[in-house]
PyMOL Python script that loads the backbone (N, CA, C, O; Angstrom):
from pymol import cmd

cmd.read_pdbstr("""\
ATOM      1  N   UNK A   1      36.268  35.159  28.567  1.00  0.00           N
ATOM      2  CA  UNK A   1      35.939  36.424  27.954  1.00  0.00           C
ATOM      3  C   UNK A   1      35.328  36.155  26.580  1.00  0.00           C
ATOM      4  O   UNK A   1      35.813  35.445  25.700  1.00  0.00           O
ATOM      5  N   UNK A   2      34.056  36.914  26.537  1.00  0.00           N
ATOM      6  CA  UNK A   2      33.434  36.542  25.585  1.00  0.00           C
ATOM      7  C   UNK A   2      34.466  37.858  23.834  1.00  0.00           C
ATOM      8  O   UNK A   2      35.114  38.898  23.953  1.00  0.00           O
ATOM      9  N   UNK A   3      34.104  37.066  22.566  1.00  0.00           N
ATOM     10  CA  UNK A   3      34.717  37.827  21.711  1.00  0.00           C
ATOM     11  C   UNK A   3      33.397  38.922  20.936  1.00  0.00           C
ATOM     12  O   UNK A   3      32.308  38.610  20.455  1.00  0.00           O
ATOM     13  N   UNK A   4      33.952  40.032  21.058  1.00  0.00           N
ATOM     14  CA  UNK A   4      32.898  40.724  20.443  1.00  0.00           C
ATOM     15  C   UNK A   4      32.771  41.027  18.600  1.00  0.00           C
ATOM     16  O   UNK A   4      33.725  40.914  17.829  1.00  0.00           O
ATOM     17  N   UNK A   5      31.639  41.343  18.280  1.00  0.00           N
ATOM     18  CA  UNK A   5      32.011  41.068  16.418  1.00  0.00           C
ATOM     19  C   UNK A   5      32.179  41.559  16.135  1.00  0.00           C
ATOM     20  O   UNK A   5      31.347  41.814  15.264  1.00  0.00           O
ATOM     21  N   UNK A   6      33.133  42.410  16.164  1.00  0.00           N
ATOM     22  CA  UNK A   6      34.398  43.962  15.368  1.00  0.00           C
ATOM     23  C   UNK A   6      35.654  43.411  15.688  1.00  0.00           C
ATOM     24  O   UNK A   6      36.735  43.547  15.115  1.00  0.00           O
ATOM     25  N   UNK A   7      35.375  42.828  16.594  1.00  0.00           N
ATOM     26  CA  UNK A   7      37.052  42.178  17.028  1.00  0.00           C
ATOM     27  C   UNK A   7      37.491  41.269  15.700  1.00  0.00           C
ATOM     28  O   UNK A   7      36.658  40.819  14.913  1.00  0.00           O
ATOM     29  N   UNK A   8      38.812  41.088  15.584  1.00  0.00           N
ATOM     30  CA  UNK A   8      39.339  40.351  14.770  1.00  0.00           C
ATOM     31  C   UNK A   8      39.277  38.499  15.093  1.00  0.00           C
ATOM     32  O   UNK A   8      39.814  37.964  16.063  1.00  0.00           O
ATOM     33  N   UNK A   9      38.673  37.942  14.263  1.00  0.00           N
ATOM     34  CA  UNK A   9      38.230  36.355  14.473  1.00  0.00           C
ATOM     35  C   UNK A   9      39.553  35.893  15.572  1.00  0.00           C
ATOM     36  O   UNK A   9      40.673  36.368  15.760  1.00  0.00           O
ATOM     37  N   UNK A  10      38.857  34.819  16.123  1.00  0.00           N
ATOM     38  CA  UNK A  10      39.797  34.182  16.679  1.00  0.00           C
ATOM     39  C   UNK A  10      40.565  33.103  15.952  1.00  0.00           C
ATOM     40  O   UNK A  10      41.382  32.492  16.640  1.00  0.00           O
ATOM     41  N   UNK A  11      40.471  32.837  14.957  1.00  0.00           N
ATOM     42  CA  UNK A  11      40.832  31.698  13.784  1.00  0.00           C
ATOM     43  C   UNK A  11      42.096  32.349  13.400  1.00  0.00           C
ATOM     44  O   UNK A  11      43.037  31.567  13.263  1.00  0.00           O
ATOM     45  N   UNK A  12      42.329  33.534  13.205  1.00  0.00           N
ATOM     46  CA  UNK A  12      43.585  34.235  12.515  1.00  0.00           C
ATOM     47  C   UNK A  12      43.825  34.910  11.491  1.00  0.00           C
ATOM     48  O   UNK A  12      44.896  35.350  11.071  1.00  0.00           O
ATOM     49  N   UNK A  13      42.366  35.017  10.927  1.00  0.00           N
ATOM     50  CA  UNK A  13      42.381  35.075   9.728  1.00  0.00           C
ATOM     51  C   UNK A  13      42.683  36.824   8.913  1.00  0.00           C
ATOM     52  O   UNK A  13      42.804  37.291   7.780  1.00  0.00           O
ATOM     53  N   UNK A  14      42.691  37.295  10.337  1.00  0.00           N
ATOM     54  CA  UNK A  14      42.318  38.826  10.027  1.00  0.00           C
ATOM     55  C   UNK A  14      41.511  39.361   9.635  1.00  0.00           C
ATOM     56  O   UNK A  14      41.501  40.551   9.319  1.00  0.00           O
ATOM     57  N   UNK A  15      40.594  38.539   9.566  1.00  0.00           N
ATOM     58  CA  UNK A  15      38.934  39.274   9.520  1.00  0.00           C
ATOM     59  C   UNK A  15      38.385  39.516  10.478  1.00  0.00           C
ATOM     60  O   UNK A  15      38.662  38.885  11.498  1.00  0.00           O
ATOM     61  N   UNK A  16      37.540  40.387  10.483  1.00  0.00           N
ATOM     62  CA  UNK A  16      36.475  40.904  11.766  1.00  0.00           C
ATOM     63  C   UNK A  16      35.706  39.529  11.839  1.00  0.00           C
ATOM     64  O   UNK A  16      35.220  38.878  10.914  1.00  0.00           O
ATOM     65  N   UNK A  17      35.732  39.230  13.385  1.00  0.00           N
ATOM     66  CA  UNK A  17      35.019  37.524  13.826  1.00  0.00           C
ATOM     67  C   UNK A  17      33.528  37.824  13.394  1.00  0.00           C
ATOM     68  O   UNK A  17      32.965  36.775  13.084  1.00  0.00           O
ATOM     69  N   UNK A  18      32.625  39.066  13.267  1.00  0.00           N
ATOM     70  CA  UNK A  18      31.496  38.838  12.161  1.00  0.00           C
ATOM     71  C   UNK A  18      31.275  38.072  10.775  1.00  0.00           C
ATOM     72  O   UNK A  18      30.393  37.277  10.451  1.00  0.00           O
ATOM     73  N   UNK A  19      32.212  38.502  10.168  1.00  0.00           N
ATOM     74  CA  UNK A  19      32.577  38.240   8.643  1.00  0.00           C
ATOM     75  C   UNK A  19      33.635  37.126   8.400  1.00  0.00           C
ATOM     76  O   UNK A  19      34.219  36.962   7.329  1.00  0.00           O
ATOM     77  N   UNK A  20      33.793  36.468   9.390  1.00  0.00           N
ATOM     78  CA  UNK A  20      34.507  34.764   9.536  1.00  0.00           C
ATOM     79  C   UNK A  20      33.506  33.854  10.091  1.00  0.00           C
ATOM     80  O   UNK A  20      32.620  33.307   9.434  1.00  0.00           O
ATOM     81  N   UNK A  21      33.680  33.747  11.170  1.00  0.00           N
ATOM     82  CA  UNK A  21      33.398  32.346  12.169  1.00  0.00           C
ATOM     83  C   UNK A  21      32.338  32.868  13.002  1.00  0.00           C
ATOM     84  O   UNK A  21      31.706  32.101  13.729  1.00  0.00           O
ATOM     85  N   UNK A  22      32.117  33.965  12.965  1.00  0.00           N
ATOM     86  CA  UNK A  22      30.645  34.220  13.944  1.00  0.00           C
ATOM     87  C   UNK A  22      29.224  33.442  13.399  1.00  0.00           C
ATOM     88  O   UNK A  22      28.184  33.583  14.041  1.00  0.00           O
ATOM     89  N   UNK A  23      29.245  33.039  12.801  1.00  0.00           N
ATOM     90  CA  UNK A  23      27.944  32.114  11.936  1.00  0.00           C
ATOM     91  C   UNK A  23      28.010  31.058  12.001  1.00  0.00           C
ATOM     92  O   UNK A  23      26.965  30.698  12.543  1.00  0.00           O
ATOM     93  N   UNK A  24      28.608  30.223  11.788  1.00  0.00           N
ATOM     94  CA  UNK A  24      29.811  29.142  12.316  1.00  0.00           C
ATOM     95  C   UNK A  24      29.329  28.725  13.874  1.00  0.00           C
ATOM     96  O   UNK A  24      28.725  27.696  14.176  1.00  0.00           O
ATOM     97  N   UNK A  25      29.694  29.640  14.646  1.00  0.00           N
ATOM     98  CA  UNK A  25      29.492  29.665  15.823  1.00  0.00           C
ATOM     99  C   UNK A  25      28.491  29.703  16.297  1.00  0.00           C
ATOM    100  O   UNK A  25      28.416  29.300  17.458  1.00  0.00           O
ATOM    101  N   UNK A  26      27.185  30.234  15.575  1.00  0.00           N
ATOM    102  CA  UNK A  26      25.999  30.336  15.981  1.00  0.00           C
ATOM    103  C   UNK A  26      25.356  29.164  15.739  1.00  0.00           C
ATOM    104  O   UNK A  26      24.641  28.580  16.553  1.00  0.00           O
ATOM    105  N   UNK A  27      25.628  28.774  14.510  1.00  0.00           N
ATOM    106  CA  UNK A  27      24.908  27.070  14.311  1.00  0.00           C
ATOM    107  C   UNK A  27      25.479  26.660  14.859  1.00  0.00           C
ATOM    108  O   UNK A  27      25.185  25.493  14.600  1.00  0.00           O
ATOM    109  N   UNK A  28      26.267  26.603  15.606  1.00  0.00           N
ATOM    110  CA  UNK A  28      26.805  25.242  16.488  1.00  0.00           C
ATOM    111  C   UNK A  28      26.185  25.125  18.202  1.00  0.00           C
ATOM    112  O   UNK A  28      25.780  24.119  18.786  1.00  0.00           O
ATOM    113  N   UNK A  29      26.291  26.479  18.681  1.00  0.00           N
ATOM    114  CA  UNK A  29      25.443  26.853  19.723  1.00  0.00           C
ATOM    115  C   UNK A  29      23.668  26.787  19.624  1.00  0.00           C
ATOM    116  O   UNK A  29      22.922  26.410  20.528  1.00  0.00           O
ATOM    117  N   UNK A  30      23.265  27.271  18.254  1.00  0.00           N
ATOM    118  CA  UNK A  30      22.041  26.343  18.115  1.00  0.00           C
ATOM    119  C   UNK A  30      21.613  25.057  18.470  1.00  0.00           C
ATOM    120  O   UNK A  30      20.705  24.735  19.238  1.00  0.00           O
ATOM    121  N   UNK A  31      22.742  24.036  17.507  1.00  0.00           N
ATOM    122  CA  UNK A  31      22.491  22.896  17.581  1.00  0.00           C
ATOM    123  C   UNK A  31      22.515  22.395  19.013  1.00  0.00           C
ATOM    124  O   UNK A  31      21.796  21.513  19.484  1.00  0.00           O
ATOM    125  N   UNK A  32      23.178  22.889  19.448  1.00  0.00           N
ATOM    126  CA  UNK A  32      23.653  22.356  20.826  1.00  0.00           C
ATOM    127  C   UNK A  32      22.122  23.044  21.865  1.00  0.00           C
ATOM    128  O   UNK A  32      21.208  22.457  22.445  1.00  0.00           O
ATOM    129  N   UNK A  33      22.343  24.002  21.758  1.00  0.00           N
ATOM    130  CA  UNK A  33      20.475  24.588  22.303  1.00  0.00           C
ATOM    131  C   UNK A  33      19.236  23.964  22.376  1.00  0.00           C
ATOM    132  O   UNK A  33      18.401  24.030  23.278  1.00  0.00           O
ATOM    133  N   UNK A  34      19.193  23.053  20.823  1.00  0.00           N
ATOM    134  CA  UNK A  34      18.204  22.310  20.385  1.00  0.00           C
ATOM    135  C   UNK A  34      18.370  20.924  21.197  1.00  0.00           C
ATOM    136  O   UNK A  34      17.442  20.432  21.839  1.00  0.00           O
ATOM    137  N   UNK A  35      19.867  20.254  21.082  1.00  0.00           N
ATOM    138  CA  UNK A  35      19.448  19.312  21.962  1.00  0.00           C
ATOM    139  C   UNK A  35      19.306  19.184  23.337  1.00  0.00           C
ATOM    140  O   UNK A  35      18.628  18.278  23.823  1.00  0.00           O
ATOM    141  N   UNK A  36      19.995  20.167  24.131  1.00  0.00           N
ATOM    142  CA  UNK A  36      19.462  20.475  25.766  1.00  0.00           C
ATOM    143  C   UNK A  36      18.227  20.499  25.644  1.00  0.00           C
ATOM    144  O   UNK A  36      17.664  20.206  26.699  1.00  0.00           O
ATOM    145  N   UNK A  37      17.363  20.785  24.574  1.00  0.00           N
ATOM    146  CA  UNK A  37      15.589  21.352  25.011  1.00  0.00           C
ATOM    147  C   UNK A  37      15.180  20.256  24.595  1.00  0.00           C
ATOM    148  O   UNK A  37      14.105  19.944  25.107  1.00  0.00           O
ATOM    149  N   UNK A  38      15.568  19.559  23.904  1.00  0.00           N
ATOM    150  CA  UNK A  38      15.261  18.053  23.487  1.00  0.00           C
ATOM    151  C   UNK A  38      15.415  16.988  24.617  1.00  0.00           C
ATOM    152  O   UNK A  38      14.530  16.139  24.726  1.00  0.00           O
ATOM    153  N   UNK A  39      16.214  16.983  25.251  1.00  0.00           N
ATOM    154  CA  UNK A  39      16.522  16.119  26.415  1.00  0.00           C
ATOM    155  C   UNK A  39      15.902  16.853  27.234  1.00  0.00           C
ATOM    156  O   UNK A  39      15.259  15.917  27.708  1.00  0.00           O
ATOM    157  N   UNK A  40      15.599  17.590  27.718  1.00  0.00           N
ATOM    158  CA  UNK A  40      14.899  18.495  28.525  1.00  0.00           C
ATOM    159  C   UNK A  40      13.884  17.704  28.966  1.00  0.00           C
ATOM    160  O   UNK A  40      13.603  17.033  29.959  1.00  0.00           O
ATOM    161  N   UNK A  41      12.924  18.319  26.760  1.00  0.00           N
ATOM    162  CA  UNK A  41      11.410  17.289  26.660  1.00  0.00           C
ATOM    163  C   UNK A  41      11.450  15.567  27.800  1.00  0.00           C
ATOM    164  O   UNK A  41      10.699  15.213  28.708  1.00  0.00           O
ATOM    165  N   UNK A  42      12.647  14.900  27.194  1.00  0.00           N
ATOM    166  CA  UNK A  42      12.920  13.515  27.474  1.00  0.00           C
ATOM    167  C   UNK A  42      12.731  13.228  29.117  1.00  0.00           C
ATOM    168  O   UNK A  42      12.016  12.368  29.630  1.00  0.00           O
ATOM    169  N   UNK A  43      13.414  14.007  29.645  1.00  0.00           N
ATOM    170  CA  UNK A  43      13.291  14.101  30.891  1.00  0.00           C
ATOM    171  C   UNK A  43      12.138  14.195  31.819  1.00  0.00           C
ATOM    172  O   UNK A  43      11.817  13.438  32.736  1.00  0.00           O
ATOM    173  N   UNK A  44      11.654  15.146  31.441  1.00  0.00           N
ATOM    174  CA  UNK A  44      10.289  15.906  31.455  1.00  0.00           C
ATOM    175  C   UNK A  44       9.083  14.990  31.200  1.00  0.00           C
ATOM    176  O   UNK A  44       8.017  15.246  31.759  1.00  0.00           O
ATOM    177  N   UNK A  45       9.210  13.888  30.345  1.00  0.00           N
ATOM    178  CA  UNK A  45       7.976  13.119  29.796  1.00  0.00           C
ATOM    179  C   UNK A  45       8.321  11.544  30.582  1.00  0.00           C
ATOM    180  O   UNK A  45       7.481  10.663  30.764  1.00  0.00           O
ATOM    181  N   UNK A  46      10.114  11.469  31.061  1.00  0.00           N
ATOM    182  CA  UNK A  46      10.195  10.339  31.807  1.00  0.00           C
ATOM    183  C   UNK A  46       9.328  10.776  33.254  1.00  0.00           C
ATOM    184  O   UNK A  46       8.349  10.131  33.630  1.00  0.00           O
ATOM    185  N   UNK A  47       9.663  11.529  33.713  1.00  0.00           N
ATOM    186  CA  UNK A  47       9.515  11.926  35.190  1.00  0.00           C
ATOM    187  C   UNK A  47       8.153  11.894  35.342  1.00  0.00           C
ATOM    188  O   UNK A  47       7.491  11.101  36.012  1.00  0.00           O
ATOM    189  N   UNK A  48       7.584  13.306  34.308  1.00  0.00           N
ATOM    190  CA  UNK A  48       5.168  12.789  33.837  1.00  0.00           C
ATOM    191  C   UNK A  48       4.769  11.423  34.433  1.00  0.00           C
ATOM    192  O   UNK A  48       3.923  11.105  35.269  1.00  0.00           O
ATOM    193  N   UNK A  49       5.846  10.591  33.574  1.00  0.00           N
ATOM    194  CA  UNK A  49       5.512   8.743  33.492  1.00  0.00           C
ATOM    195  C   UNK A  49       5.484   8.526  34.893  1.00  0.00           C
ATOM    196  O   UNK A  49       4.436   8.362  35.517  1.00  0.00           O
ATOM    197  N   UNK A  50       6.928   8.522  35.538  1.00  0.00           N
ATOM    198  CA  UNK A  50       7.169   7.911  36.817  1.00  0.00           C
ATOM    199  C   UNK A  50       5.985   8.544  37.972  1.00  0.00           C
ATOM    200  O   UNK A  50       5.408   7.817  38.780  1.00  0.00           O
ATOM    201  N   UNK A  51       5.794   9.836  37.874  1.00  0.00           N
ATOM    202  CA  UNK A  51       4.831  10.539  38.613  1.00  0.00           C
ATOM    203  C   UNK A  51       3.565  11.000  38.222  1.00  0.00           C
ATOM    204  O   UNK A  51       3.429  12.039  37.577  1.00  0.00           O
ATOM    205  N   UNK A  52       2.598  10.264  38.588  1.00  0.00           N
ATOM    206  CA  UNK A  52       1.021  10.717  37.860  1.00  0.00           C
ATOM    207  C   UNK A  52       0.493  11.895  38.718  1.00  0.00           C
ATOM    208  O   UNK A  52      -0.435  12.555  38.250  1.00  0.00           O
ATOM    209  N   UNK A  53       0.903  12.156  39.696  1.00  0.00           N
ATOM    210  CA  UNK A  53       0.374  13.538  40.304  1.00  0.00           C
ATOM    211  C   UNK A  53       0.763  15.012  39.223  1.00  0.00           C
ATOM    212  O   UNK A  53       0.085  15.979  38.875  1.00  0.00           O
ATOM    213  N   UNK A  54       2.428  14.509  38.898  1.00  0.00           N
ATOM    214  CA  UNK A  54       2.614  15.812  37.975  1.00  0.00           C
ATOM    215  C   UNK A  54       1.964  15.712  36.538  1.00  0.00           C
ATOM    216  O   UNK A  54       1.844  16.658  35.760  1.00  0.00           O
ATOM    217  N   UNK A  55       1.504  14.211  36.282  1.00  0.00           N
ATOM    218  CA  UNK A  55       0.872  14.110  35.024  1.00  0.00           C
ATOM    219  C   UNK A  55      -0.445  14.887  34.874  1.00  0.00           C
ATOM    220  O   UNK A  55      -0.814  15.616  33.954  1.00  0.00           O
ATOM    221  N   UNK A  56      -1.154  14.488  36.203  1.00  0.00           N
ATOM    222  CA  UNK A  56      -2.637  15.201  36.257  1.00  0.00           C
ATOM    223  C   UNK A  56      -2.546  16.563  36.465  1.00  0.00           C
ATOM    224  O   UNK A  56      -3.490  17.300  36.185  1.00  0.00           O
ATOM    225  N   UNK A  57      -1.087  17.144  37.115  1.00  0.00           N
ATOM    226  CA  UNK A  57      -1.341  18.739  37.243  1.00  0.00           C
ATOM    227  C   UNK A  57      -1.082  19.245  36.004  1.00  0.00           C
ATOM    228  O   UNK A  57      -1.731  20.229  35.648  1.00  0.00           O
ATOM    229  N   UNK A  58       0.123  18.550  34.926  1.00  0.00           N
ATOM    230  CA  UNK A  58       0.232  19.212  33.355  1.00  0.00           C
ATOM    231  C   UNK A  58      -1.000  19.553  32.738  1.00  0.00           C
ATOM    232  O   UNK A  58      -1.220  20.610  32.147  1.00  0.00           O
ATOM    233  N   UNK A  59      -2.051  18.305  32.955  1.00  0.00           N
ATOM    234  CA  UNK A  59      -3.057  18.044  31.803  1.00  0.00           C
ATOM    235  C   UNK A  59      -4.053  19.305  32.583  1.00  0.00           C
ATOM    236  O   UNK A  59      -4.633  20.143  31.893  1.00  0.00           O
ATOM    237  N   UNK A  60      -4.137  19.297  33.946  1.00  0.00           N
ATOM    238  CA  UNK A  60      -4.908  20.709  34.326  1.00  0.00           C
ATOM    239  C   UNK A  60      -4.296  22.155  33.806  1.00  0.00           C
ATOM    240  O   UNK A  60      -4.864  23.230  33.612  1.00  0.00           O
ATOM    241  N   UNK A  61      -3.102  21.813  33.676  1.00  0.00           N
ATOM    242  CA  UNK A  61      -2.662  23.360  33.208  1.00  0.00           C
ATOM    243  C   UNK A  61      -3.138  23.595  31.602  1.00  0.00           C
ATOM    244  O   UNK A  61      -3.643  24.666  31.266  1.00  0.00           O
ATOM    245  N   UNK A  62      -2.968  22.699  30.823  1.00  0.00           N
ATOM    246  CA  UNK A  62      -3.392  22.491  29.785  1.00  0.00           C
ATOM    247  C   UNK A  62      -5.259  23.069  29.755  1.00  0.00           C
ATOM    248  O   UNK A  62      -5.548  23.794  28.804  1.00  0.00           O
ATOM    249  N   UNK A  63      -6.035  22.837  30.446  1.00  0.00           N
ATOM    250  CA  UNK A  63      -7.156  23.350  30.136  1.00  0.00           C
ATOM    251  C   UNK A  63      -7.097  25.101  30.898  1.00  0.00           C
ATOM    252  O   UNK A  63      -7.767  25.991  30.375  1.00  0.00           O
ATOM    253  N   UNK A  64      -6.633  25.253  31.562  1.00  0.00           N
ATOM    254  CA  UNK A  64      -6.578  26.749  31.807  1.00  0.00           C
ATOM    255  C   UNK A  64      -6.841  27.630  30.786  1.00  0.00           C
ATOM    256  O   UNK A  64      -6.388  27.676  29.642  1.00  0.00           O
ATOM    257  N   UNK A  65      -7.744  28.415  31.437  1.00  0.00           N
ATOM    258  CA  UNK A  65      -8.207  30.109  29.883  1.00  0.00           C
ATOM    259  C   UNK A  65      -7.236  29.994  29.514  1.00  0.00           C
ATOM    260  O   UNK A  65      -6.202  29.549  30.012  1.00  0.00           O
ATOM    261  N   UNK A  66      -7.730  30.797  27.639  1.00  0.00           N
ATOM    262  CA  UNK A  66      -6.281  31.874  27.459  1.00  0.00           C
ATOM    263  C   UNK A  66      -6.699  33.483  27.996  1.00  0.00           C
ATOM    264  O   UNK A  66      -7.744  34.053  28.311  1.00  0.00           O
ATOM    265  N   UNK A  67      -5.682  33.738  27.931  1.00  0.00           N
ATOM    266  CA  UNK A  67      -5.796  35.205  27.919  1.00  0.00           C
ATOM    267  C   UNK A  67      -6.703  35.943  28.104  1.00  0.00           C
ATOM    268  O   UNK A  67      -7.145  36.650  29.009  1.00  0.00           O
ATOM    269  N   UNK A  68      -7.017  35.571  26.703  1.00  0.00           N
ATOM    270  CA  UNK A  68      -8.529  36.683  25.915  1.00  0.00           C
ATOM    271  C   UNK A  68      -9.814  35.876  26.953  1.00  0.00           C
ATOM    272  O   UNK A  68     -10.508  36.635  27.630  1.00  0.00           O
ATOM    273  N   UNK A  69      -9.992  34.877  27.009  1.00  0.00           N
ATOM    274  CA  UNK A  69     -11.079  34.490  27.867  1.00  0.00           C
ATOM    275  C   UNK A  69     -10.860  35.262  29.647  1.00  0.00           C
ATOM    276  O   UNK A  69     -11.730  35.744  30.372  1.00  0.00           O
ATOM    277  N   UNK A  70      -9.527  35.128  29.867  1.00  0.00           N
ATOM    278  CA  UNK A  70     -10.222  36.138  31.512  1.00  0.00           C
ATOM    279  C   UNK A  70      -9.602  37.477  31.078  1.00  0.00           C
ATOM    280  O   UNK A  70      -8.895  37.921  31.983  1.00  0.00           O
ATOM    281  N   UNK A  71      -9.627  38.097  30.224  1.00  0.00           N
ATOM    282  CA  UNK A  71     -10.175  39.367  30.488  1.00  0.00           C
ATOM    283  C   UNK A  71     -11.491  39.513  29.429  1.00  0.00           C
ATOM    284  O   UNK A  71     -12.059  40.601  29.520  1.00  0.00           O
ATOM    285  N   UNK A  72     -12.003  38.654  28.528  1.00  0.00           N
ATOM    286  CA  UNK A  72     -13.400  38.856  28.506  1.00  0.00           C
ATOM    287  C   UNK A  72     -14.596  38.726  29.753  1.00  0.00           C
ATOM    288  O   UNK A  72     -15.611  39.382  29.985  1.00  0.00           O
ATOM    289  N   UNK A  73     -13.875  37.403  30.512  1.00  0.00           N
ATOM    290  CA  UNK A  73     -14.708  37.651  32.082  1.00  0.00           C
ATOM    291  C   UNK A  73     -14.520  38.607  32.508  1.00  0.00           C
ATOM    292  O   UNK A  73     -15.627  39.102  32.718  1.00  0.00           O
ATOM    293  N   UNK A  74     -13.375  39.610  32.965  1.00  0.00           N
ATOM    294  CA  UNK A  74     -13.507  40.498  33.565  1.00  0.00           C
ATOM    295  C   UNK A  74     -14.078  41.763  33.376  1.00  0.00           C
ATOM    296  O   UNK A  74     -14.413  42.602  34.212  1.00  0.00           O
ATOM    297  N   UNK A  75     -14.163  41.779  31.631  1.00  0.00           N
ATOM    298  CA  UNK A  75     -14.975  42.741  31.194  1.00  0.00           C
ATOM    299  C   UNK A  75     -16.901  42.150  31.311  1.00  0.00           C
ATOM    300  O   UNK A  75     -17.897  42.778  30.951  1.00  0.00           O
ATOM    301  N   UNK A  76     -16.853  41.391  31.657  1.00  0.00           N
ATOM    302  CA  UNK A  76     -18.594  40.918  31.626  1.00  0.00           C
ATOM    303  C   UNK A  76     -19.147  40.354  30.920  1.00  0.00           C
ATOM    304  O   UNK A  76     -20.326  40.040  31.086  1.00  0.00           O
ATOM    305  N   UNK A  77     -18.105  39.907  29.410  1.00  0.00           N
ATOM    306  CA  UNK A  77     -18.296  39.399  27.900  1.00  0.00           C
ATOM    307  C   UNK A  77     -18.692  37.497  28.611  1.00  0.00           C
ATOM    308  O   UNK A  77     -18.358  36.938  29.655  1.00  0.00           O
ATOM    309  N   UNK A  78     -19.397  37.113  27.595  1.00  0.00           N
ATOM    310  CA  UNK A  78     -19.623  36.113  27.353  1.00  0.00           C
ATOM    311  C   UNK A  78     -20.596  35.238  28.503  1.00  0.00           C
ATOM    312  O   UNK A  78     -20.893  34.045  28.562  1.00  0.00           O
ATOM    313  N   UNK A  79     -20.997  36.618  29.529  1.00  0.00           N
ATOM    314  CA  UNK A  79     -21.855  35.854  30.830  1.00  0.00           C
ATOM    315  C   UNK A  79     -23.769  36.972  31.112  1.00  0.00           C
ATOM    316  O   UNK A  79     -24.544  37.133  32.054  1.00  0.00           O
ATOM    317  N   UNK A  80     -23.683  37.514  29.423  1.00  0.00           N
ATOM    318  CA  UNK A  80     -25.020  38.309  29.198  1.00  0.00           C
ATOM    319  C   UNK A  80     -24.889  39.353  29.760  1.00  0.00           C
ATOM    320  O   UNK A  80     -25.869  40.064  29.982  1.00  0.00           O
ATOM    321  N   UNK A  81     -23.871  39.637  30.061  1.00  0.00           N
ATOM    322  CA  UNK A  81     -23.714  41.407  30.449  1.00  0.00           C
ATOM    323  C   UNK A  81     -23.286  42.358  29.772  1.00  0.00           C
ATOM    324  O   UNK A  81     -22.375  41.978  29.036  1.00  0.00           O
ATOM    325  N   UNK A  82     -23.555  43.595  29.658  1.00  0.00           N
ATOM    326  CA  UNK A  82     -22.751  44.642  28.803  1.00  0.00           C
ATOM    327  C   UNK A  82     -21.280  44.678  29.416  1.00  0.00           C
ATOM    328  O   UNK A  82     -20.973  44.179  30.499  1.00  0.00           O
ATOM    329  N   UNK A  83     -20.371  45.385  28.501  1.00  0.00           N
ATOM    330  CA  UNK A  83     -19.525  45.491  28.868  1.00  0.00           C
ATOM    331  C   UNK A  83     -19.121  46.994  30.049  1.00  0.00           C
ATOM    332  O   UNK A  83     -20.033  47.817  30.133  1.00  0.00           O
ATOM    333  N   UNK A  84     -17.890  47.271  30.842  1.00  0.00           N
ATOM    334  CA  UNK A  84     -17.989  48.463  31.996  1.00  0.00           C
ATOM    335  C   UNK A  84     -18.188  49.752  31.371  1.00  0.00           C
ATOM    336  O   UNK A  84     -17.418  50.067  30.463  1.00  0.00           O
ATOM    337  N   UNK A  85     -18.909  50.369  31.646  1.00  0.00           N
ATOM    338  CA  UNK A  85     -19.233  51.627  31.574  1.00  0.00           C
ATOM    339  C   UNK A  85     -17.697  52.338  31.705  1.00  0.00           C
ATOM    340  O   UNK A  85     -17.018  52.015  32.679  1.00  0.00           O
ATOM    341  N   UNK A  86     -17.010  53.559  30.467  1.00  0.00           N
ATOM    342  CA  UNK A  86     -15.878  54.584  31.147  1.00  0.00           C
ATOM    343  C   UNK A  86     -16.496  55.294  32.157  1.00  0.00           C
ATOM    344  O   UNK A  86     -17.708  55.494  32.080  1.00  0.00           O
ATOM    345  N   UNK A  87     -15.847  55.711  33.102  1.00  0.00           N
ATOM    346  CA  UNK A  87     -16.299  56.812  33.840  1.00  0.00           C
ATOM    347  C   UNK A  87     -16.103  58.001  33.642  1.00  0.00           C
ATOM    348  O   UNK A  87     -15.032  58.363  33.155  1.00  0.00           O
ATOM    349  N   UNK A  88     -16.947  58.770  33.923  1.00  0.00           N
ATOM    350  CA  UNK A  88     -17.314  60.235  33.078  1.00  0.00           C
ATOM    351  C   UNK A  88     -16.277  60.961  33.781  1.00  0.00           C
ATOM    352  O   UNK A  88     -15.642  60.744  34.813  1.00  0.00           O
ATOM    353  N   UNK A  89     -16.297  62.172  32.653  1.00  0.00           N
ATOM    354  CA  UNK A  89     -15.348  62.575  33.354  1.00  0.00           C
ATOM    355  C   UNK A  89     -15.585  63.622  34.719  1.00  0.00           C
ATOM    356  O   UNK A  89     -16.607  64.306  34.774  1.00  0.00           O
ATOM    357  N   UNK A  90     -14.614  63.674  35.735  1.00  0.00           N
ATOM    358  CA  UNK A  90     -15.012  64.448  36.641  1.00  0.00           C
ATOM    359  C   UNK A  90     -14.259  65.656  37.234  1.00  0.00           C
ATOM    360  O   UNK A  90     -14.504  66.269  38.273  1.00  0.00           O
ATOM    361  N   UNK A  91     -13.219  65.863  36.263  1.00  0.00           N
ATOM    362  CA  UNK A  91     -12.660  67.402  36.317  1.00  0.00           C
ATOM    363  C   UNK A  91     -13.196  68.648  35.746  1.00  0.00           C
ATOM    364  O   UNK A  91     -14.301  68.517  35.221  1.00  0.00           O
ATOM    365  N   UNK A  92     -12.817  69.515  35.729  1.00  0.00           N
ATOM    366  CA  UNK A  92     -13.176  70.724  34.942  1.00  0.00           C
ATOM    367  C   UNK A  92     -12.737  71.194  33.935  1.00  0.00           C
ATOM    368  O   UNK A  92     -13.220  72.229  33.475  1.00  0.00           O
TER     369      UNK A  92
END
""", "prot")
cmd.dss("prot")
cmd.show_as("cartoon", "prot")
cmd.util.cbc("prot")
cmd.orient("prot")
């Protein structure tokens, strides 16, 4: 059961666990966050190594548009076309 931060700390202190050890607690779950994603990386860059098929599919993902480039294609930008006409309106 998780402790919520109005509740009284779990330390004893009789403070609301906000205004004790909830901060406390957060850098520590940070730290600990940071190194799962760190070993993660490690993992991740052993496996690249051992396997060059997933190496060559990273480095393709890596050149993929951003964003703004396919929906400038889809608007007609950047291939000498105007951009789409709104359509008029057709109610009354």
């Amino acid at each position: 059961m998780e402790l919520g931060r109005n509740e009284p700390c779990k330390c004893g202190s009789a403070k609301k666990y906000k205004k004790c050890c909830l901060e406390k607690d957060e850098t520590k779950n940070r730290k600990e966050r940071e190194k799962a994603s760190l070993n993660a990386e490690k993992v991740a860059a052993a496996h690249a190594e051992a396997n060059p098929e997933t190496k060559a599919a990273a480095k393709h993902e890596d050149q993929q548009p951003s964003w703004m480039s396919k929906v400038a294609g889809k608007m007609g930008m950047f291939r000498g076309q105007q951009r789409r006409q709104t359509p008029q309106n057709k109610g009354g």
